[in-house]
Backbone and ligand atoms as CSV (ligand in chain L), in Angstrom:
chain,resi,resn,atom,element,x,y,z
A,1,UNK,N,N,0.832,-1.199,0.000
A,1,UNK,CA,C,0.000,0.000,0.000
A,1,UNK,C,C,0.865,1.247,0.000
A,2,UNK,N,N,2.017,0.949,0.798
A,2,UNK,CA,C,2.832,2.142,0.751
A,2,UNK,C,C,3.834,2.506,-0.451
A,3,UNK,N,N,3.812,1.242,-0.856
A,3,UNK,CA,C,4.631,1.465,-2.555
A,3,UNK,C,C,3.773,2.057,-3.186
A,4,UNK,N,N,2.758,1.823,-3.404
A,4,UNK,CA,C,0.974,2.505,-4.474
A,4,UNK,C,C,0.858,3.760,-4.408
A,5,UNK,N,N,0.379,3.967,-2.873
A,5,UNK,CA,C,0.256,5.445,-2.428
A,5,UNK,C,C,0.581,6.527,-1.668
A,6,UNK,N,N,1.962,5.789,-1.147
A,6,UNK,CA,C,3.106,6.688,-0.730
A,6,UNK,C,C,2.486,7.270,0.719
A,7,UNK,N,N,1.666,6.486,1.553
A,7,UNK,CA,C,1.404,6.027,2.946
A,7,UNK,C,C,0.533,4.951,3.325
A,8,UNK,N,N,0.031,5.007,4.630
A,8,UNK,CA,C,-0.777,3.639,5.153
A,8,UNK,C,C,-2.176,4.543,5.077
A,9,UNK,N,N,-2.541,5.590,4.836
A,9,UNK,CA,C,-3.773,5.882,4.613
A,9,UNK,C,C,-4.977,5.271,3.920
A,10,UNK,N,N,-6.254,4.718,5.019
A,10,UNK,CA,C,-7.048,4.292,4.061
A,10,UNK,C,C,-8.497,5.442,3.626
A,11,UNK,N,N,-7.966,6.391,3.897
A,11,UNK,CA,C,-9.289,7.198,4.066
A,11,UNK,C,C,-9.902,7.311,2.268
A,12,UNK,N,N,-8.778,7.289,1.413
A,12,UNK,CA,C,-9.044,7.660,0.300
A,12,UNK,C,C,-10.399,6.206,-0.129
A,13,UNK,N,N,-10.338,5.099,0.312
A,13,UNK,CA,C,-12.028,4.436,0.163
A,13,UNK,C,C,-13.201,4.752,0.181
A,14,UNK,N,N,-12.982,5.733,1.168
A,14,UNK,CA,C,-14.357,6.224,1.500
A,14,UNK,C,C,-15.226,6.941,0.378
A,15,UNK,N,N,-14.394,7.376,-0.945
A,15,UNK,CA,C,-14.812,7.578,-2.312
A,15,UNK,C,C,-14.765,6.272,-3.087
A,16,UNK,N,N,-14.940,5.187,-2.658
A,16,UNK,CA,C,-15.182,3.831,-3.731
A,16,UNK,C,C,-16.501,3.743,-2.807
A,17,UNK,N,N,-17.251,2.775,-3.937
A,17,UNK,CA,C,-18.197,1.953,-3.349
A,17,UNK,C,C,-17.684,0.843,-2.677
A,18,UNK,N,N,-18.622,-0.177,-2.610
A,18,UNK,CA,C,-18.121,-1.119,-2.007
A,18,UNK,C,C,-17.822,-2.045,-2.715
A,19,UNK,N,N,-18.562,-2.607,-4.226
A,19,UNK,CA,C,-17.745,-3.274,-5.088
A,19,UNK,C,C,-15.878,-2.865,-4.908
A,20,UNK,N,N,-16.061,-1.780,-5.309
A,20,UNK,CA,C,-14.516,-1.219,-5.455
A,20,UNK,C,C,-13.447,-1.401,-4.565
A,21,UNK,N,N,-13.918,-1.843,-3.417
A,21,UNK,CA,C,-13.216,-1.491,-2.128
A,21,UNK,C,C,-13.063,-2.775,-1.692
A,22,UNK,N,N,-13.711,-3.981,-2.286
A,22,UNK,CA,C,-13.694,-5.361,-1.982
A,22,UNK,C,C,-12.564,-5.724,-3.005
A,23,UNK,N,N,-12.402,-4.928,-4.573
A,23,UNK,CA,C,-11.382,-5.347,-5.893
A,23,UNK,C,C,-10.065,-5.031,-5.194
A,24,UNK,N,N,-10.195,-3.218,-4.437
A,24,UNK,CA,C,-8.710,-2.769,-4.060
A,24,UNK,C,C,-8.277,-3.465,-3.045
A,25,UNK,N,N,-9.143,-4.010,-2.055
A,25,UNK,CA,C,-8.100,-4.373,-0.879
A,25,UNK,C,C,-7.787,-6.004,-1.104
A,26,UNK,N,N,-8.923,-6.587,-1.717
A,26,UNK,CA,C,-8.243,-8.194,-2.285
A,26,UNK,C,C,-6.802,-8.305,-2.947
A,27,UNK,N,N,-6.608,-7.188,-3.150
A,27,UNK,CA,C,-4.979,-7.364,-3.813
A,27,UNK,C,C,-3.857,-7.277,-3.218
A,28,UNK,N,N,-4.713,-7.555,-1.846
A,28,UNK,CA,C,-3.504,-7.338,-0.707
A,28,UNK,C,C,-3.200,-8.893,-0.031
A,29,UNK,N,N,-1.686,-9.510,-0.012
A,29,UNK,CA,C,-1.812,-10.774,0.388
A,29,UNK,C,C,-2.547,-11.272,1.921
A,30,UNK,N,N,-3.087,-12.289,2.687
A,30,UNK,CA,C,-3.778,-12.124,3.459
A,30,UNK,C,C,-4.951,-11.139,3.927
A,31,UNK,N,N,-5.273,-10.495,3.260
A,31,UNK,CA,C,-7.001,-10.036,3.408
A,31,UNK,C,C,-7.706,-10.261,2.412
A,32,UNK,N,N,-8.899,-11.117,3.277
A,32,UNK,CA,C,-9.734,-11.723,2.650
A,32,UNK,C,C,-11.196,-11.145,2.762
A,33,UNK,N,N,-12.515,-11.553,2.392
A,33,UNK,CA,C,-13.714,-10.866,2.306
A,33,UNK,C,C,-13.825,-10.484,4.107
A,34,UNK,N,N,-13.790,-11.241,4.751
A,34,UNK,CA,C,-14.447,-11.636,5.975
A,34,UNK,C,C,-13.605,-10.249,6.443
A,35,UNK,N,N,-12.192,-9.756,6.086
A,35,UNK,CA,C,-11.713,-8.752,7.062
A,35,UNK,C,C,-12.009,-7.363,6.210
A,36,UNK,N,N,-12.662,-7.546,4.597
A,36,UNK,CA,C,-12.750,-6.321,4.484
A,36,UNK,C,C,-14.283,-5.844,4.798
A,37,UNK,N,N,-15.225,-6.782,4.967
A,37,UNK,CA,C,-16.120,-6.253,5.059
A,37,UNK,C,C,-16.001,-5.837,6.818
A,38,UNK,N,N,-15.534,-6.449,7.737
A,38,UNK,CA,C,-15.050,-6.138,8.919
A,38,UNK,C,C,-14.897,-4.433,8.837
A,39,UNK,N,N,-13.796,-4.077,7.971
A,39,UNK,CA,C,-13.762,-2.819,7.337
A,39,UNK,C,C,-15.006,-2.108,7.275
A,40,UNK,N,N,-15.586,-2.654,6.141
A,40,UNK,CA,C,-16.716,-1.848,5.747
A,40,UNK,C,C,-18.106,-1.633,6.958
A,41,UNK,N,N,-17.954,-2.616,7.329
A,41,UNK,CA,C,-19.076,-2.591,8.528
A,41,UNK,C,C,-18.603,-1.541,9.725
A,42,UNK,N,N,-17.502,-2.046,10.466
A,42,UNK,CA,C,-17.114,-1.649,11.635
A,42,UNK,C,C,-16.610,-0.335,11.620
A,43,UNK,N,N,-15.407,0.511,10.482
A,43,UNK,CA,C,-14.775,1.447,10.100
A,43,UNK,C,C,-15.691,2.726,9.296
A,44,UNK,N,N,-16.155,1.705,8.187
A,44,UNK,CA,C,-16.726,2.812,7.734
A,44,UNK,C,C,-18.233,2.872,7.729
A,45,UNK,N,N,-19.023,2.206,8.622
A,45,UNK,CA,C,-20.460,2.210,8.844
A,45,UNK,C,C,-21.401,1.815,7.607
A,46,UNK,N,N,-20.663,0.705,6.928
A,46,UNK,CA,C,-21.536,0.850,5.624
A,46,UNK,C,C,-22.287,-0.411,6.130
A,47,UNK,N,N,-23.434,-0.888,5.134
A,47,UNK,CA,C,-24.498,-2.197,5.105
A,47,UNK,C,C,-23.344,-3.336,4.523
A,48,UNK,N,N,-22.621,-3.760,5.458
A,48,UNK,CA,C,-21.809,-4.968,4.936
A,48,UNK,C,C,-21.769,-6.491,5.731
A,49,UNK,N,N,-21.694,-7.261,5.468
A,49,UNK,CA,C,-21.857,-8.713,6.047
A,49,UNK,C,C,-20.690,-9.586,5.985
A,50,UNK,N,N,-19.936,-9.474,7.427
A,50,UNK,CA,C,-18.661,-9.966,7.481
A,50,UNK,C,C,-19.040,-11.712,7.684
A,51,UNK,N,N,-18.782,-12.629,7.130
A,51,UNK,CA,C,-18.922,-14.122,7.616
A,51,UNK,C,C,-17.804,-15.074,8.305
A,52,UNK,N,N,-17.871,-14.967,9.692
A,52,UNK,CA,C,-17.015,-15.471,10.148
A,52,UNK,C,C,-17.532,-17.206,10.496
A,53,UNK,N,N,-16.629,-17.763,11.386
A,53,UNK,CA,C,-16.847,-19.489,11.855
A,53,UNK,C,C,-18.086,-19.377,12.318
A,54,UNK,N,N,-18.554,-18.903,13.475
A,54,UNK,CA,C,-20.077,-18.547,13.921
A,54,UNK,C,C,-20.779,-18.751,13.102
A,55,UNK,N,N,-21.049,-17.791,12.340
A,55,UNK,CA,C,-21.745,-17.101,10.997
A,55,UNK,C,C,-22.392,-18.155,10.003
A,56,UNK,N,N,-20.931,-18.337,9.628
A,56,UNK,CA,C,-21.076,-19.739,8.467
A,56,UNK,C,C,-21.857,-21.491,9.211
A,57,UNK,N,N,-21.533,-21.472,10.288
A,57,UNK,CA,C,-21.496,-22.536,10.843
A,57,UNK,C,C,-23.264,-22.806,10.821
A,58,UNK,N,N,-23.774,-21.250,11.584
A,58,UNK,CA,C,-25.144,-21.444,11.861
A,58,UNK,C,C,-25.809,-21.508,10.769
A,59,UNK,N,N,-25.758,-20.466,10.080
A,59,UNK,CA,C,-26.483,-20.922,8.613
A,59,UNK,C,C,-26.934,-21.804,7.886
A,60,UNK,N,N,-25.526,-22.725,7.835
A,60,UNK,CA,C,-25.667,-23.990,7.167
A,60,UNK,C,C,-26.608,-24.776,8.089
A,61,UNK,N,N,-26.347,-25.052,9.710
A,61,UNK,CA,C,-26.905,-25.730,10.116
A,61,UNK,C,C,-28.411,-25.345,10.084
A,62,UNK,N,N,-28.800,-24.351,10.037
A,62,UNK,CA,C,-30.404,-23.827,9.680
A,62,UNK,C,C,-31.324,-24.461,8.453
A,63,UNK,N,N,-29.916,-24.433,7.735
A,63,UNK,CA,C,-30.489,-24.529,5.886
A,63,UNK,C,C,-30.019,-23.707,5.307
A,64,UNK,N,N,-30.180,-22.361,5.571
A,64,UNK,CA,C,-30.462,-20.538,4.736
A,64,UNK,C,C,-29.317,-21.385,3.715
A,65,UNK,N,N,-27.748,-21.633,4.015
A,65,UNK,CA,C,-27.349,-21.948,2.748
A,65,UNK,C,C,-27.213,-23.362,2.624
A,66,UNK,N,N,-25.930,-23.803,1.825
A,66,UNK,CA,C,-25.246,-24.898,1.890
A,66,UNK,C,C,-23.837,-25.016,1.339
A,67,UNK,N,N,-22.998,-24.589,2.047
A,67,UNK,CA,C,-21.628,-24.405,1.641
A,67,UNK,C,C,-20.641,-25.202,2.176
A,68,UNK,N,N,-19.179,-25.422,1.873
A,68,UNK,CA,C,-18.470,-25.583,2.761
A,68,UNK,C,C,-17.356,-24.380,3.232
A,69,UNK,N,N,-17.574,-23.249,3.118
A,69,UNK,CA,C,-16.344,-22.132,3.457
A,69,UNK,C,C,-17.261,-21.119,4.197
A,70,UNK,N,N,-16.919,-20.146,4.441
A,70,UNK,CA,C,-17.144,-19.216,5.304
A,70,UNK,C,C,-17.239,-18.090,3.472
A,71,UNK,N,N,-16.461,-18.024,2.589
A,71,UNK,CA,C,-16.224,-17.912,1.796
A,71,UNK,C,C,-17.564,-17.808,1.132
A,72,UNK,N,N,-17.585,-18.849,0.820
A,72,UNK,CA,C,-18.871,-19.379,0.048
A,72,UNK,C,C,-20.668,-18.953,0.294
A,73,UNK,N,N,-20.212,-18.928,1.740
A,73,UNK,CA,C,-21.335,-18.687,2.755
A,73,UNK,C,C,-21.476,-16.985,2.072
A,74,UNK,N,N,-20.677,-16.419,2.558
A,74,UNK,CA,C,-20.491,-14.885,2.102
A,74,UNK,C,C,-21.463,-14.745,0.496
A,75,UNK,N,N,-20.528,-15.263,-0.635
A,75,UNK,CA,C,-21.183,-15.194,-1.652
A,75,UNK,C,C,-22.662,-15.197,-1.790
A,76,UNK,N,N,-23.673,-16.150,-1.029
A,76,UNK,CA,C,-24.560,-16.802,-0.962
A,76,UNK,C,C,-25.435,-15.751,-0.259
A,77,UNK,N,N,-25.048,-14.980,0.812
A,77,UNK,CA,C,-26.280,-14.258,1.403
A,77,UNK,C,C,-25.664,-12.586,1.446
A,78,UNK,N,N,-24.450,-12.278,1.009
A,78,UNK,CA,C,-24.445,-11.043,0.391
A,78,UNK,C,C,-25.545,-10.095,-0.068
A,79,UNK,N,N,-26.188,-10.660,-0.944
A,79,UNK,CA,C,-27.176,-9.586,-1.777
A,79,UNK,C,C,-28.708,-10.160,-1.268
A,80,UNK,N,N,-28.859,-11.124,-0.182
A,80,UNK,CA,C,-30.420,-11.666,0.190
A,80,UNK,C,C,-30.454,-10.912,1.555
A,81,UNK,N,N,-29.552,-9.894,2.140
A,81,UNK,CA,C,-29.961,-9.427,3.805
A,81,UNK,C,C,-30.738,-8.377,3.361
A,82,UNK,N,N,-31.922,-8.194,4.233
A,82,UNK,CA,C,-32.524,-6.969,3.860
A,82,UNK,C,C,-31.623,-6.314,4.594
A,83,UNK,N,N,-31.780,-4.897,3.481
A,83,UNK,CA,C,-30.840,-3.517,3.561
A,83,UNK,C,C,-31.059,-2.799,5.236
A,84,UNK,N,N,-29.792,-2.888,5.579
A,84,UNK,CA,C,-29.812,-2.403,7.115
A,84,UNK,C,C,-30.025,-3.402,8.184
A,85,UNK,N,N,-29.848,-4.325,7.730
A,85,UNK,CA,C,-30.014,-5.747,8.971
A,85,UNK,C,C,-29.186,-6.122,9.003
A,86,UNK,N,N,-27.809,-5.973,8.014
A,86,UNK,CA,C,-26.519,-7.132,7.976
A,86,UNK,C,C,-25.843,-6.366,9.655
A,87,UNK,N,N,-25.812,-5.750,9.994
A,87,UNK,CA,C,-25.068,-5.319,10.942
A,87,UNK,C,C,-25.752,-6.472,12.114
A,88,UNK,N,N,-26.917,-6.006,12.894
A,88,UNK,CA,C,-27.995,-6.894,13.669
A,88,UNK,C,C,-27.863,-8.258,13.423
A,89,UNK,N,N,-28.178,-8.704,12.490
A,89,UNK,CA,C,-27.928,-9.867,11.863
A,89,UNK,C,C,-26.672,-10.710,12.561
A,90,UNK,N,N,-25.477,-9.976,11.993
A,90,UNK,CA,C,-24.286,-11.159,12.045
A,90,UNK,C,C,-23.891,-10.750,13.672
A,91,UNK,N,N,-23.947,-9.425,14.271
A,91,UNK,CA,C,-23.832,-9.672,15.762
A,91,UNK,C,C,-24.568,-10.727,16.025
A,92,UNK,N,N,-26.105,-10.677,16.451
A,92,UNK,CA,C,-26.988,-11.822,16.600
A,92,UNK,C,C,-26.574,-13.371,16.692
A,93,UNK,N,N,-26.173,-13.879,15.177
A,93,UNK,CA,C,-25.407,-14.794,14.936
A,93,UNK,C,C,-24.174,-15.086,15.575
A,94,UNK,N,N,-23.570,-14.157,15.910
A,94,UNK,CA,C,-22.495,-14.263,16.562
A,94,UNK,C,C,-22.369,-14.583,18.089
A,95,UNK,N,N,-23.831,-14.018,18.607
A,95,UNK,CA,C,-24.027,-14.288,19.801
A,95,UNK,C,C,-24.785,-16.006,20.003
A,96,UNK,N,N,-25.323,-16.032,19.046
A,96,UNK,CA,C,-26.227,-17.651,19.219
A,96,UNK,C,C,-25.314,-18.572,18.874
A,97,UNK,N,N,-24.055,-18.480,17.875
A,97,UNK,CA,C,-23.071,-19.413,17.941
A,97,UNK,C,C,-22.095,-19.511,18.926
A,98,UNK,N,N,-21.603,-18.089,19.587
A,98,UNK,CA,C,-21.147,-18.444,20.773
A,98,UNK,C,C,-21.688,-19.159,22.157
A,99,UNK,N,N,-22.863,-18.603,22.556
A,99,UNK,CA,C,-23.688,-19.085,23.215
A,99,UNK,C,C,-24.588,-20.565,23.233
A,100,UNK,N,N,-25.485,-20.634,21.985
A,100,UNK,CA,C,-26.224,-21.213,21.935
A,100,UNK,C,C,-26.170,-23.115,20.828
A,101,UNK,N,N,-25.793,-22.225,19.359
A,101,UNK,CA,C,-25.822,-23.258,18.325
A,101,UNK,C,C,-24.017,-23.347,17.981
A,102,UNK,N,N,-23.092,-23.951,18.993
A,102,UNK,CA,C,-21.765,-24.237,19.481
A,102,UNK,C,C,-21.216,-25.157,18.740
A,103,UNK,N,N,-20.011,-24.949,18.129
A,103,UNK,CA,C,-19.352,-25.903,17.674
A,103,UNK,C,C,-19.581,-27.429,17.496
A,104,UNK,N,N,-19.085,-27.557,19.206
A,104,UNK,CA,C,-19.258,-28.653,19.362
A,104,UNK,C,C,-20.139,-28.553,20.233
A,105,UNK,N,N,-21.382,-29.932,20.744
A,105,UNK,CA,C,-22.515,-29.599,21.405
A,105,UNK,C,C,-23.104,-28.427,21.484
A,106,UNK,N,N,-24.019,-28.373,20.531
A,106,UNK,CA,C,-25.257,-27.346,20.261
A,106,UNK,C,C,-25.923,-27.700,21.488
A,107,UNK,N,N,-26.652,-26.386,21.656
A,107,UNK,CA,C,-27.640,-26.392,22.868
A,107,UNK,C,C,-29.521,-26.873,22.133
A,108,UNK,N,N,-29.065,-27.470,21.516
A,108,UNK,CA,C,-30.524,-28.077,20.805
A,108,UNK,C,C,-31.863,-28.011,21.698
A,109,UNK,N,N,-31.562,-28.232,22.608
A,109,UNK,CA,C,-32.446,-28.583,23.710
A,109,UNK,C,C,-33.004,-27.600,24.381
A,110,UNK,N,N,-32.574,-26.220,24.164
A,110,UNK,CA,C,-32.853,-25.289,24.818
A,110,UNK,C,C,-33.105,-23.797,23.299
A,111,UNK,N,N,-32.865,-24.490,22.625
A,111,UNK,CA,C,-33.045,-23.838,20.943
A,111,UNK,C,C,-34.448,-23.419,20.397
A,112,UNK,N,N,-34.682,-22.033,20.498
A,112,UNK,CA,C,-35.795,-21.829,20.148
A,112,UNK,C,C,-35.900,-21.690,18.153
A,113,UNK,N,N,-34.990,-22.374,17.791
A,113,UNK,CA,C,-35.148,-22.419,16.502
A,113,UNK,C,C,-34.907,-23.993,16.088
A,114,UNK,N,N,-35.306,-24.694,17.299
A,114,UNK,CA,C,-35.151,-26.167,17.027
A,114,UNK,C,C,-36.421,-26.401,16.070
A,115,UNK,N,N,-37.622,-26.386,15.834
A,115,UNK,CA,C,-38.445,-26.972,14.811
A,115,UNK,C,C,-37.917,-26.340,13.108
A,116,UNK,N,N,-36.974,-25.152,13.155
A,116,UNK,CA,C,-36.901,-24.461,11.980
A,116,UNK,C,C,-35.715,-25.289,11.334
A,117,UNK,N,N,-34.561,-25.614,12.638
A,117,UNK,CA,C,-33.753,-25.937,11.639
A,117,UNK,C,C,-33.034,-27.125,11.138
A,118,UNK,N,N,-32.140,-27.774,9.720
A,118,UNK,CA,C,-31.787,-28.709,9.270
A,118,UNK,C,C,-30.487,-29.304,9.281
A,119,UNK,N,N,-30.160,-29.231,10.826
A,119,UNK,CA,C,-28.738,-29.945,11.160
A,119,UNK,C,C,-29.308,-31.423,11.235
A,120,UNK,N,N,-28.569,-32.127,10.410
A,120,UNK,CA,C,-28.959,-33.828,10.770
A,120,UNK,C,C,-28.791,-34.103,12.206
A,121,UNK,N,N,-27.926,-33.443,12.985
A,121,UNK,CA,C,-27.860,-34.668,14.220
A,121,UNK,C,C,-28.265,-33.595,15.261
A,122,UNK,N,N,-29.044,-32.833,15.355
A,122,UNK,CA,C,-29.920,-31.941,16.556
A,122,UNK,C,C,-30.293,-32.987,17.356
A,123,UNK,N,N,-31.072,-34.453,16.516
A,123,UNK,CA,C,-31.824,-35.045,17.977
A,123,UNK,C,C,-31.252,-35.281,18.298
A,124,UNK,N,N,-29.599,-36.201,17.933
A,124,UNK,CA,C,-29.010,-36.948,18.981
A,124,UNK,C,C,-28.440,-36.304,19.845
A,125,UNK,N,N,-27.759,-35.434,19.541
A,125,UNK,CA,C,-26.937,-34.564,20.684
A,125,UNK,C,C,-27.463,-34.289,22.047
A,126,UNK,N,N,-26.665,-34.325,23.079
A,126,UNK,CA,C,-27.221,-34.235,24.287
A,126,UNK,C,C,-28.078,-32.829,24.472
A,127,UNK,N,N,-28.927,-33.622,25.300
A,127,UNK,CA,C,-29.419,-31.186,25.519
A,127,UNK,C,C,-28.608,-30.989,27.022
A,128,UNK,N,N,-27.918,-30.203,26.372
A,128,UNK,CA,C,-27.819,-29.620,27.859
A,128,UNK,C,C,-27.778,-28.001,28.147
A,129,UNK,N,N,-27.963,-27.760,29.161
A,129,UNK,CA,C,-28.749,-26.787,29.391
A,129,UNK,C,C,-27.288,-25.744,29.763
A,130,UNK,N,N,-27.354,-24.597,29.566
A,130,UNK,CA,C,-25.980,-23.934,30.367
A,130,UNK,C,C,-26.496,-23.519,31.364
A,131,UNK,N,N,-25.193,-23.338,32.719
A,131,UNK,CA,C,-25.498,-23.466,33.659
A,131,UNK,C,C,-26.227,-21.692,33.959
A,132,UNK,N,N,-27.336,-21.657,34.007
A,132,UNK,CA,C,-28.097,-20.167,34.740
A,132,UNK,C,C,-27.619,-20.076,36.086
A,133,UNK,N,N,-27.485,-18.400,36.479
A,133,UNK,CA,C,-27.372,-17.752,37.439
A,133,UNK,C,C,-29.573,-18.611,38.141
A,134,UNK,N,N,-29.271,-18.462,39.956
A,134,UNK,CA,C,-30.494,-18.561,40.451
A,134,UNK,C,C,-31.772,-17.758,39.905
A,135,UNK,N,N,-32.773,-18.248,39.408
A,135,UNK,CA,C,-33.757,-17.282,38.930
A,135,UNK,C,C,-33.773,-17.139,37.597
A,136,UNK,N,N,-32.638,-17.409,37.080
A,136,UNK,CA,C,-32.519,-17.167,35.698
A,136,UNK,C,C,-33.253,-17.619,34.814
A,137,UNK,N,N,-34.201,-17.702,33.919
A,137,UNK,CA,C,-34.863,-18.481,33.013
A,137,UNK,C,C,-34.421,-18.748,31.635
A,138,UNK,N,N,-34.524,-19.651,31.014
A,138,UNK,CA,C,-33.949,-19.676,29.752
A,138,UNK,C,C,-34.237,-18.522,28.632
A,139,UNK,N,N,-35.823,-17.625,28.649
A,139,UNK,CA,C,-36.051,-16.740,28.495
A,139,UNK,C,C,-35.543,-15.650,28.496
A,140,UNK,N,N,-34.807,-14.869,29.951
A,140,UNK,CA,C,-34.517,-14.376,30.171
A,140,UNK,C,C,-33.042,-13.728,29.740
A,141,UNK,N,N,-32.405,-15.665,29.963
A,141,UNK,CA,C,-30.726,-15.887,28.891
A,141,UNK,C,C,-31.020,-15.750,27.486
A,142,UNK,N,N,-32.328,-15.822,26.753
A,142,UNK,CA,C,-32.329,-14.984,25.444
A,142,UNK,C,C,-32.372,-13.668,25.704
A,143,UNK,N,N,-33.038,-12.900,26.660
A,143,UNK,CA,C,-33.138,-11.816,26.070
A,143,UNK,C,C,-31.547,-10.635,26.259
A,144,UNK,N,N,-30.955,-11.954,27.209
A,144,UNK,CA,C,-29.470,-10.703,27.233
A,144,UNK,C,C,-29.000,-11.476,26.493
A,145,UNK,N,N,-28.777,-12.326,25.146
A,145,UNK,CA,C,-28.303,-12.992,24.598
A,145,UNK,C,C,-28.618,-12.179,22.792
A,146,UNK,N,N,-29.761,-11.379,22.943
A,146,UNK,CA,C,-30.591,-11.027,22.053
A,146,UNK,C,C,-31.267,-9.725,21.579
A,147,UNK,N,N,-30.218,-8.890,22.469
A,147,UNK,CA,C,-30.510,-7.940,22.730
A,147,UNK,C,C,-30.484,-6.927,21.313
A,148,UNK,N,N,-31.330,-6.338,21.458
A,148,UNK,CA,C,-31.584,-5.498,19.773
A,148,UNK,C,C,-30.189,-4.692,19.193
A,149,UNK,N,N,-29.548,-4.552,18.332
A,149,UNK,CA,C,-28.897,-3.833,18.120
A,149,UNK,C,C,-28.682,-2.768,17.338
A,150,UNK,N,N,-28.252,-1.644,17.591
A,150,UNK,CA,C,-28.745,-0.532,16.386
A,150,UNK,C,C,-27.314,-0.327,16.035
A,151,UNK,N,N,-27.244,0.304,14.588
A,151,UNK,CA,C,-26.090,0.490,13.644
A,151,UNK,C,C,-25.544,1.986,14.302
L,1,SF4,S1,S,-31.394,-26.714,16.835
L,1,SF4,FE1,FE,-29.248,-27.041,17.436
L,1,SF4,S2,S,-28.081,-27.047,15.523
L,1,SF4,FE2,FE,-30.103,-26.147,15.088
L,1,SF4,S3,S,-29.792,-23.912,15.282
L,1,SF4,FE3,FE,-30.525,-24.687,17.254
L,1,SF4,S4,S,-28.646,-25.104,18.445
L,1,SF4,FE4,FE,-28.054,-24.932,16.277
């Protein structure tokens, strides 16, 4: 970047769209979609949809796609988020894969999107429950789990 434009400045993007800004920074070794839209979302406040392990993971297991990359995943629901949700959206996701629909042992059992979605092995997996503070309701662990988010 500093051979090109004679500093580390990225402000000059902020005059590309976002096609443009996905062509210029791919030409950089190691950055890939997932960190420029990171960019575009987080830096410059635009409608962009970063797909990370979370991200990709839940999806597939839902249905929405069927991929095998994080990559791929990206391609696939890019242009289907309604406008102004990708932000909400992939936090969200980010919180139900950390929390809820987990790597390894999904919380199936406690999944309020268990009738919606098409992971083959939901039934077998154990349910188990995470451990709540006294009083706590599973309800309740959605709603600080779920909390609305504005851009
Ligand atoms: S039912 Fe299980 S696999 Fe499906 S979204 Fe919920 S936690 Fe994830």
């Amino acid at each position: 970047m500093k051979n090109n434009y004679g500093n580390l400045d990225l402000s000059f993007l902020n005059e590309y769209d976002d096609e443009n800004i996905y062509k210029e920074l791919l030409k950089y070794d190691g950055i890939g979609v997932k960190t420029i839209s990171c960019v575009l979302m987080f830096a410059m406040r635009r409608d962009a949809f970063p797909v990370d392990t979370h991200v990709h993971r839940v999806l597939n297991r839902l249905g929405i796609v069927k991929t095998n990359s994080a990559e791929k995943t990206f391609e696939k629901t890019k242009d289907i988020i309604p406008k102004g949700r990708k932000y909400e959206l992939h936090s969200n996701l980010i919180k139900f894969g950390r929390n809820i629909c987990k790597a390894k042992n999904p919380l199936c059992g406690v999944c309020f999107l268990y009738s919606e979605c098409g992971f083959i092995d939901k039934k077998v997996l154990p349910v188990k429950v995470q451990p709540v503070k006294k009083q706590e309701t599973t309800i309740s662990l959605y709603s600080k789990i779920f909390k609305p988010v504005s851009n």
